[in-house]
C-alpha positions in Angstrom: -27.6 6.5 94.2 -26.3 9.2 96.0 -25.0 10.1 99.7 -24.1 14.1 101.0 -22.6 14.6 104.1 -25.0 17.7 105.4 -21.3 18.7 107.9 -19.0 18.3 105.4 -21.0 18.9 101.9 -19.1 15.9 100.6 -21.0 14.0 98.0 -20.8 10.3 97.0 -22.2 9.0 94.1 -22.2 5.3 92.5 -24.4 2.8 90.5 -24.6 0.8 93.5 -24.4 1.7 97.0 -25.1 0.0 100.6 -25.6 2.5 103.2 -26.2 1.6 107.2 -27.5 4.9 108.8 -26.5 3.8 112.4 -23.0 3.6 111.6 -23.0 6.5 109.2 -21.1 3.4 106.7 -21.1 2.9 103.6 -19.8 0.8 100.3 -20.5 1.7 96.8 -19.3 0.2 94.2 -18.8 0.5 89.9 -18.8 4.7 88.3 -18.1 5.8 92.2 -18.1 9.8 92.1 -16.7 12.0 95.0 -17.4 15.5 94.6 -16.4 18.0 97.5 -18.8 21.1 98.5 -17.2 23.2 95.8 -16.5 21.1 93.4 -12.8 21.8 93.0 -12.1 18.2 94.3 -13.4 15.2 92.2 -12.2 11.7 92.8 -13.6 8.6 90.6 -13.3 4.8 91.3 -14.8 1.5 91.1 -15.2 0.3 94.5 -15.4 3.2 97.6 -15.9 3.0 101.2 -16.8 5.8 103.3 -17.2 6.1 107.3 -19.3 8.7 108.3 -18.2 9.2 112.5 -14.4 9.3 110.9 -14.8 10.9 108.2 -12.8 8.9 105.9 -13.3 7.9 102.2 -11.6 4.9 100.5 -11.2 4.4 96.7 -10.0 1.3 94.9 -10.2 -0.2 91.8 -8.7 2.6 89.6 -9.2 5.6 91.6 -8.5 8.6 89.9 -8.8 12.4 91.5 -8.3 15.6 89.7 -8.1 19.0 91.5 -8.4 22.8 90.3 -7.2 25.6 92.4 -8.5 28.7 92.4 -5.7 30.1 90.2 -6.6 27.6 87.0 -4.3 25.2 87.5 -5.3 21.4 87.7 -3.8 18.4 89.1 -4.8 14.7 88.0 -3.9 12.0 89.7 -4.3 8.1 89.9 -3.4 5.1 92.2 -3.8 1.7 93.4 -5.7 2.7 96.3 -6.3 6.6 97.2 -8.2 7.3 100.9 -8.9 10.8 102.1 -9.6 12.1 105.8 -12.3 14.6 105.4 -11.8 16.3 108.7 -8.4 16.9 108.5 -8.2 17.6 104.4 -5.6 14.8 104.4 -5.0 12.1 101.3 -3.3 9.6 100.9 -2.5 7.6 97.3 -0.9 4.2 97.5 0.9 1.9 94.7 1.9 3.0 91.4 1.0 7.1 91.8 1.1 9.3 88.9 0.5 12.8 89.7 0.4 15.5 86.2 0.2 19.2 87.5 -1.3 21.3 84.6 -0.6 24.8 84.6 -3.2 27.7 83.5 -1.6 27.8 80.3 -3.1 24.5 78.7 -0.6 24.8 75.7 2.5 24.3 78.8 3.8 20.8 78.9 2.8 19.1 82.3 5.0 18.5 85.2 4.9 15.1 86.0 5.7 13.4 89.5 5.5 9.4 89.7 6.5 7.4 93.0 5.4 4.6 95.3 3.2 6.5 97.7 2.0 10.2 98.2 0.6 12.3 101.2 -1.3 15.6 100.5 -2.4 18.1 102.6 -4.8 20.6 101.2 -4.3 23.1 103.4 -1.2 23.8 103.3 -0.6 22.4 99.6 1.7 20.6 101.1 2.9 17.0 99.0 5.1 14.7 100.5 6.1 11.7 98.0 7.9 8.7 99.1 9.9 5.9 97.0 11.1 5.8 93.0 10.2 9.6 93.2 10.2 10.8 89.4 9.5 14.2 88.2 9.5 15.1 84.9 8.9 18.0 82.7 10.1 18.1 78.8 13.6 17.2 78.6 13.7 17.3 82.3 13.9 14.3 84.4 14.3 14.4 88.3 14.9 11.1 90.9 15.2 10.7 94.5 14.0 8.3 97.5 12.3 10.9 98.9 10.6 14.3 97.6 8.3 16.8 99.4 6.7 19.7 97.5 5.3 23.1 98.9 3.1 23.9 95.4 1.4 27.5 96.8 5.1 28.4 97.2 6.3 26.1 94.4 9.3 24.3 96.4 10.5 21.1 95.7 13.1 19.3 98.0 14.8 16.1 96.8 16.7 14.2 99.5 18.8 10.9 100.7 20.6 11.0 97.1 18.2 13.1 94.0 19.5 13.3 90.3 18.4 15.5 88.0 18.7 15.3 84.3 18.8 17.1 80.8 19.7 16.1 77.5 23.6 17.0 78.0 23.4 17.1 81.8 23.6 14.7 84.8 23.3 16.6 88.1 23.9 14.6 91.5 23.9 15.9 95.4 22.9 14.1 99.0 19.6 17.2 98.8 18.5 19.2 96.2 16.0 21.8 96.1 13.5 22.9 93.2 11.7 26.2 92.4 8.7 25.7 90.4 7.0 28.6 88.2 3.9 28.3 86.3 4.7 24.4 87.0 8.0 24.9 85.4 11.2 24.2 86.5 13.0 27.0 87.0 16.0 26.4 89.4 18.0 23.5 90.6 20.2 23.9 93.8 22.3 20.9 95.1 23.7 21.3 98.4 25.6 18.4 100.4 28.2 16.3 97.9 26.9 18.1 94.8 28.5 17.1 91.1 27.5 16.8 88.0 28.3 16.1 84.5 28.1 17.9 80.7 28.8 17.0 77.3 29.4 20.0 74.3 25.8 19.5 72.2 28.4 20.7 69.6 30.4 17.1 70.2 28.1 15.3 67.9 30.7 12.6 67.3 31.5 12.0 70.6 34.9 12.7 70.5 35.8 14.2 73.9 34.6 13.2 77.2 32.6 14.6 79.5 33.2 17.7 81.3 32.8 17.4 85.1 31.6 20.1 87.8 31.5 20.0 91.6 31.7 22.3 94.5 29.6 22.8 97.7 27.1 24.3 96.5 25.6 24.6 92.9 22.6 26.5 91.8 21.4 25.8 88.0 18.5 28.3 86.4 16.6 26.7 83.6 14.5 28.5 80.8 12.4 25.9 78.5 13.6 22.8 80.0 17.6 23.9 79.5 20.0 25.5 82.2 20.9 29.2 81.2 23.3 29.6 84.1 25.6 27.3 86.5 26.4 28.9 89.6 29.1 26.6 91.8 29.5 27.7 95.0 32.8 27.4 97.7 36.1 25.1 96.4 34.3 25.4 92.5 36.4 22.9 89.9 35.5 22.5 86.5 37.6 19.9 84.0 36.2 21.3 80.6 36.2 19.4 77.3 35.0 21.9 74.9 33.6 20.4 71.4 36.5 20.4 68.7 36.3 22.9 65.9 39.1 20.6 64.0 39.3 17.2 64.5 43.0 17.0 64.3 43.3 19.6 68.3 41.7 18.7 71.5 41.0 21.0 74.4 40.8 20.5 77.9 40.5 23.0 80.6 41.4 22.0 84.0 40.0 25.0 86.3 39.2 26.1 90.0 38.4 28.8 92.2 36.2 30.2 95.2 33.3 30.2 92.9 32.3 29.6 89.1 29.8 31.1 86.9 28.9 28.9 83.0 26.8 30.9 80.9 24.8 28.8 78.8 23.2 29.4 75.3 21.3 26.2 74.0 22.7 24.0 76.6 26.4 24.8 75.1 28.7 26.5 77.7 29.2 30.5 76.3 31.5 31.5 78.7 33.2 30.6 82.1 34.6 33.1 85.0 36.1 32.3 87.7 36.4 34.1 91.4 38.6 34.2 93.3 41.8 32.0 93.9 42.1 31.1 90.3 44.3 28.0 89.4 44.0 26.7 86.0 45.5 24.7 83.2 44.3 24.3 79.4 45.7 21.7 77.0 46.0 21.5 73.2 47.0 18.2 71.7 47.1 17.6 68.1 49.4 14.8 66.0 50.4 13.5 69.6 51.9 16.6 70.7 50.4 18.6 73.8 50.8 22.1 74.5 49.6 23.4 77.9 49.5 26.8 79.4 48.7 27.0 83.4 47.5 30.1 84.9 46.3 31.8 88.0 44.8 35.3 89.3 41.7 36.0 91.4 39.5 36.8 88.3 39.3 34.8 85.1 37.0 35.1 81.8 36.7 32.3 79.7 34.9 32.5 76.2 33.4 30.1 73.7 35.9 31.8 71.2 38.8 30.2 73.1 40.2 33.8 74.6 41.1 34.1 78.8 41.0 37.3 80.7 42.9 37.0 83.4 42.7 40.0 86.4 44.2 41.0 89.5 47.4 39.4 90.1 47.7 37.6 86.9 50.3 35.0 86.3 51.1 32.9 82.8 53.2 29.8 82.5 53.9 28.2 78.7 56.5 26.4 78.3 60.0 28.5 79.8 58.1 31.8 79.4 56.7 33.1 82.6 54.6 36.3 83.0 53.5 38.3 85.5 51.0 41.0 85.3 47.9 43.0 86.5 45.5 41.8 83.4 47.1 39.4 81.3 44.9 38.5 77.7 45.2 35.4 75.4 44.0 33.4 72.7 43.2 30.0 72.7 44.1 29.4 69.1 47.5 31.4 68.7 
């Protein structure tokens, strides 16, 4: 049996359904079929309800909806329960959502978002998701209370405590905000107590610790599910642990500055500099002895082959030798 709205060219469909004109209501139940006037919206259930004068429909018993914009792109979704306000192109999904947006590219991996409960406003694209927020994508793997999502302008802000992870990264902050291309991620920034955490891929053994990160503001660019680049922003300090070439020497770089720049290249750290107020340290223990140097300057280049650049101003300590100078070079390993 079928019902059209003749206003609002919705469409209902179901095996059964119970239909009283006077009150524009209606129940349908088992292979219930919504269908908007364009077909771009199609929601499928077991039970429905629909109220003509409000212009509201109700799905239950499985209710799944998928949606294709005009670009290509599709979004599936499914629910506990799942109502939508017809007037005001206004849904609502309720217990246990899982949303997969699909980009034009079929071959892309989805981007995944699972929470409690979910607004969307089709107008404006607008998603607001509420409780056990998850978004994932690949390696990727995002959390907070609270997310809300601008897709035409593919904005995502995490709030009231997000976490975002990859294979050798934890990234916290109080609010974080996405940037999604292609339904990719493909920038993190975490504003408002922002730190994170990162382990050398190299350090298969597990031999150092983590290497920790915070400043006021951080801003992380991803290609293919990895960060490329890790901007920290205002009072930036890094304690590096570089993987160990030799077992028998650990590293450890104690560093801060106005503002830090990592350069990433598969998700191990290339090179460091540093802006800006420069203090640093670097340690070198092997047989139970510890070397250090300490340094400072207002520019600093740090590179995976264990050489700083230091610029502007640049000062050395190692050991009883102290040195002064405009550029100062050396070499991790001699």
């Amino acid at each position: 049996m079928c019902i059209r709205d003749r206003d609002t060219g919705y469409t209902i469909r179901a095996e059964e359904l119970q239909y009283i004109r006077r009150s524009q209501i209606a129940e349908a139940y088992y292979d219930v079929k919504f269908t908007n006037i364009d077909s771009t919206i199609t929601a499928y259930g077991e039970k429905g309800f629909y109220d003509g004068a409000r212009e509201f429909v109700s799905l239950t018993k499985g209710p799944h909806l998928t949606r294709i914009d005009s670009m290509g792109n599709r979004l599936e979704l499914d629910a506990i329960k799942l109502n939508h306000y017809i007037g005001h192109d206004y849904s609502v999904a309720v217990g246990s959502v899982e949303v997969a947006l699909y980009p034009e590219d079929t071959m892309s991996s989805p981007l995944l978002l699972l929470c409690d409960s979910l607004e969307f406003y089709q107008d404006s694209d607008f998603v607001a998701a509420f409780g056990n927020v998850n978004i994932i994508q690949d390696s990727i793997y995002a959390s907070a209370p609270i997310a809300y999502m601008w897709r035409k302008s593919g904005r995502i802000i995490l709030i009231e405590g997000a976490e975002v992870k990859e294979p050798n990264w934890t990234l916290w902050a109080d609010t974080m905000n996405a940037i999604i291309i292609d339904n990719k991620i493909a920038s993190v920034e975490a504003i408002a107590n922002p730190r994170g955490l990162w382990h050398d891929p190299a350090d298969t053994l597990e031999l150092t610790e983590d290497s920790r990160l915070s400043a006021d503001r951080m801003l992380f660019d991803f290609d293919n599910g990895k960060i490329t680049t890790a901007h920290l922003v205002q009072r930036a300090t890094v304690d590096y642990f570089p993987a160990p070439s030799d077992t028998q020497f650990m590293e450890r770089h104690l560093i801060s500055g106005d503002s830090l720049v990592a350069f990433l290249d598969s998700a191990k750290i290339d090179s460091i500099e540093v802006y800006g107020g420069v203090q640093g340290v670097s340690y070198k223990t092997s047989d139970m002895k510890r070397d250090s140097i300490s340094y400072s300057g207002e520019l600093m280049a740090l590179s995976q082959q264990k050489r700083v650049h230091i610029y502007k101003d640049g000062y050395v300590q190692y050991g009883s030798m102290r040195l002064w100078a405009g550029q100062v070079h050396f070499d991790g390993d001699t």
